[in-house]
C-alpha positions in Angstrom: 104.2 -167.0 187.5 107.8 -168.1 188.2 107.7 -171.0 190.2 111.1 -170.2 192.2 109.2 -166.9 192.9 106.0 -168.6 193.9 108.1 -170.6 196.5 111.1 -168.5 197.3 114.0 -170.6 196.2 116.8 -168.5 195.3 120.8 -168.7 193.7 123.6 -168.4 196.0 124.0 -165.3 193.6 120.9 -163.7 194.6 121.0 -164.1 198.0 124.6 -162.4 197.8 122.4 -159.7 196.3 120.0 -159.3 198.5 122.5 -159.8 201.4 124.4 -156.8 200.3 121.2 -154.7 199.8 120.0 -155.6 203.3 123.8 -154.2 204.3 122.7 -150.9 202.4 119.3 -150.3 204.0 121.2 -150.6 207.6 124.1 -148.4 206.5 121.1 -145.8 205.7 119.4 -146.6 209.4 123.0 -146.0 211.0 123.2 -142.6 208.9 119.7 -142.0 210.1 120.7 -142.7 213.5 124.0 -140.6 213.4 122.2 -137.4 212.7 119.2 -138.0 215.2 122.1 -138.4 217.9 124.0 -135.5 216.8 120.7 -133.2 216.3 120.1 -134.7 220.4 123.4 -133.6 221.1 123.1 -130.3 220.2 119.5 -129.7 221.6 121.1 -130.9 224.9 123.8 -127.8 224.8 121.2 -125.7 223.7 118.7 -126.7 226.6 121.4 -127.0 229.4 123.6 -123.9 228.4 121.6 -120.9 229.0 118.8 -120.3 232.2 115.4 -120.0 229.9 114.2 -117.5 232.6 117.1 -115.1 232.8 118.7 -116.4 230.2 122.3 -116.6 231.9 124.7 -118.2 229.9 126.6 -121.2 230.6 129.4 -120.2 233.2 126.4 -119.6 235.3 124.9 -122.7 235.1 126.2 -125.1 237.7 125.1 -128.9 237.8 123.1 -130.5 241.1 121.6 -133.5 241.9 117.9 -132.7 243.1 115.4 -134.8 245.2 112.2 -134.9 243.0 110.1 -137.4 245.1 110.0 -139.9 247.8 107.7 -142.5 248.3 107.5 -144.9 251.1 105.1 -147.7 252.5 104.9 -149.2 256.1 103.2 -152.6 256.8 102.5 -154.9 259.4 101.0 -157.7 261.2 101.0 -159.1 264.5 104.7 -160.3 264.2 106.3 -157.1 263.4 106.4 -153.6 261.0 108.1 -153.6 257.8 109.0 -150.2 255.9 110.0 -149.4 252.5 111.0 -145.8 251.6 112.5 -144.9 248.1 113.8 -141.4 247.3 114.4 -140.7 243.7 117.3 -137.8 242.4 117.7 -136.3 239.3 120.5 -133.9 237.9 119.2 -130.5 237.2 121.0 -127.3 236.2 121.0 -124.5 238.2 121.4 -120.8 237.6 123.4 -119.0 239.9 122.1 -115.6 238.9 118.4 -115.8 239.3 118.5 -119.1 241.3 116.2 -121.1 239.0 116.3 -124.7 238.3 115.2 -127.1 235.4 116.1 -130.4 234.6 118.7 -131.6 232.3 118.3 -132.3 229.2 118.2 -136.5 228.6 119.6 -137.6 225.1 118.7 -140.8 224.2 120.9 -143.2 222.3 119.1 -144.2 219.0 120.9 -147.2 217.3 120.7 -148.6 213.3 118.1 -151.0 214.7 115.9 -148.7 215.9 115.7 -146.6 212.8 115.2 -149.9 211.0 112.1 -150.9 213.1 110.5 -147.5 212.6 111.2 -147.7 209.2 109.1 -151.2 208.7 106.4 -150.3 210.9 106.1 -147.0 208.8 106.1 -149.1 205.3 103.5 -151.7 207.3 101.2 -148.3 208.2 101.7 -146.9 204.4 100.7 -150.3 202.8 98.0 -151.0 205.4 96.4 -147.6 205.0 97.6 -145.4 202.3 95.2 -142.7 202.2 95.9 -141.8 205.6 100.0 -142.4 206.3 100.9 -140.5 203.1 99.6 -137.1 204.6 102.3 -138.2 207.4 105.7 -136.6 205.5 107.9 -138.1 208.0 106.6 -142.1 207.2 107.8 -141.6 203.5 110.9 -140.2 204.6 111.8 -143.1 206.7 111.0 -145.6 204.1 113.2 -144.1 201.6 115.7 -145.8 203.3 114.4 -149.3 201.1 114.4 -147.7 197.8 116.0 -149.8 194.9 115.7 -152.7 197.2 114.3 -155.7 196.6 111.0 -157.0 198.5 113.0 -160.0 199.4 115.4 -157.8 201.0 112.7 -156.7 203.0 111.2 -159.4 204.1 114.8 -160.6 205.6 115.0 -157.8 207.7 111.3 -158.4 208.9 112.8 -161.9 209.6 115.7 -160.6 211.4 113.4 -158.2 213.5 110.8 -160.4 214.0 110.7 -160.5 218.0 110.7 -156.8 217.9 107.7 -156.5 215.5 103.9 -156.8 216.2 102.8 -154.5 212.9 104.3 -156.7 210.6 101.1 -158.5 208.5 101.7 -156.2 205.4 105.2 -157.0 205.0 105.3 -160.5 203.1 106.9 -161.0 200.0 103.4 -161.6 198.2 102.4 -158.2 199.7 106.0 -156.1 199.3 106.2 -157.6 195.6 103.1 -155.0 194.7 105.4 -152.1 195.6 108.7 -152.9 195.3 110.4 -155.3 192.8 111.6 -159.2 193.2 115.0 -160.3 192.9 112.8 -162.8 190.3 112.0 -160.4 188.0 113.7 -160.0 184.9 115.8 -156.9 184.3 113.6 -155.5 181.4 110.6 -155.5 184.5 109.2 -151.9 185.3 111.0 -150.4 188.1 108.9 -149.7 191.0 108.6 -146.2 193.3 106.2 -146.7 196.0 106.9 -143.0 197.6 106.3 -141.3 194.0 103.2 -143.2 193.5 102.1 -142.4 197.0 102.5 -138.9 196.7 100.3 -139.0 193.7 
């Protein structure tokens, strides 16, 4: 075995390489992340535009701010009472035509990072337990966002998310080197595809 592969000493060139592929997998994650927002987006006009028991449309749909619950506690002792009361309201749309009410629709902002983290703890779950992830379509999807990467590139992200991650024992270059290929490989090495062979 290479010894700069066995202890991970690399050229400034291939960390530029590996740099630039860790730039690609988050471009991928932001793309990811653009079309979850804008699929959110669009289930929110969908959801809050039309009464789903009348079906009104949307100039019939007025927004209010609704009390949900309250919740309040009272204690004491011998020196005096002390109270606590907290009311909680939340904006619901209301129909005008048949009176009803449901609540808004909540988007949720998903960033790059986020779509990264999944991604990882999807590739630790496939290489963990293979059998079982690659019935689970939507884990090989999300890892497609490393393919032609490097396992070095990888395990840099891992680095850079480590606080984040608790699933992250299967993703070490000695482990990622199985499935995808090192920057210490020579060009002539076999390419890897870890979702083809998984699908097999």
């Amino acid at each position: 075995m290479n010894l700069l592969k066995l202890i991970n000493i690399r050229t400034p060139k291939q960390i530029d390489a590996l740099v630039e592929e860790t730039e690609l997998i988050k471009q991928r994650c932001d793309k990811i992340a653009s079309q979850e927002f804008k699929e959110q987006k669009e289930n929110q006009r969908t959801h809050d535009s039309r009464c789903p028991l009348c079906r009104a449309e949307k100039n019939e749909i007025v927004d209010k701010i609704k009390q949900v619950e309250g919740e309040g506690n009272v204690s004491g002792n011998l020196f005096g009472v002390m109270g606590r009361m907290k009311i909680e309201t939340k904006p619901v749309n209301h129909c005008n035509v048949c009176g009803h009410e449901w609540f808004k629709f909540k988007t949720k902002y998903i960033s790059k990072r986020d779509i990264l983290r999944v991604a990882l703890k999807y590739l630790n779950d496939l290489i963990d337990n293979p059998e079982h992830n690659k019935r689970l379509s939507w884990k090989l999807e999300a890892i497609e966002v490393f393919d032609g990467c490097h396992a070095e590139a990888i395990t840099m992200l891992v680095k850079e998310e480590r606080l984040y991650m608790r699933y992250n024992k299967k993703l070490r270059n000695s482990v990622l080197r199985k499935y995808y290929p090192s920057i210490f490989d020579g060009e002539n090495k076999k390419e890897f595809n870890f979702i083809n062979d998984l699908k097999k």
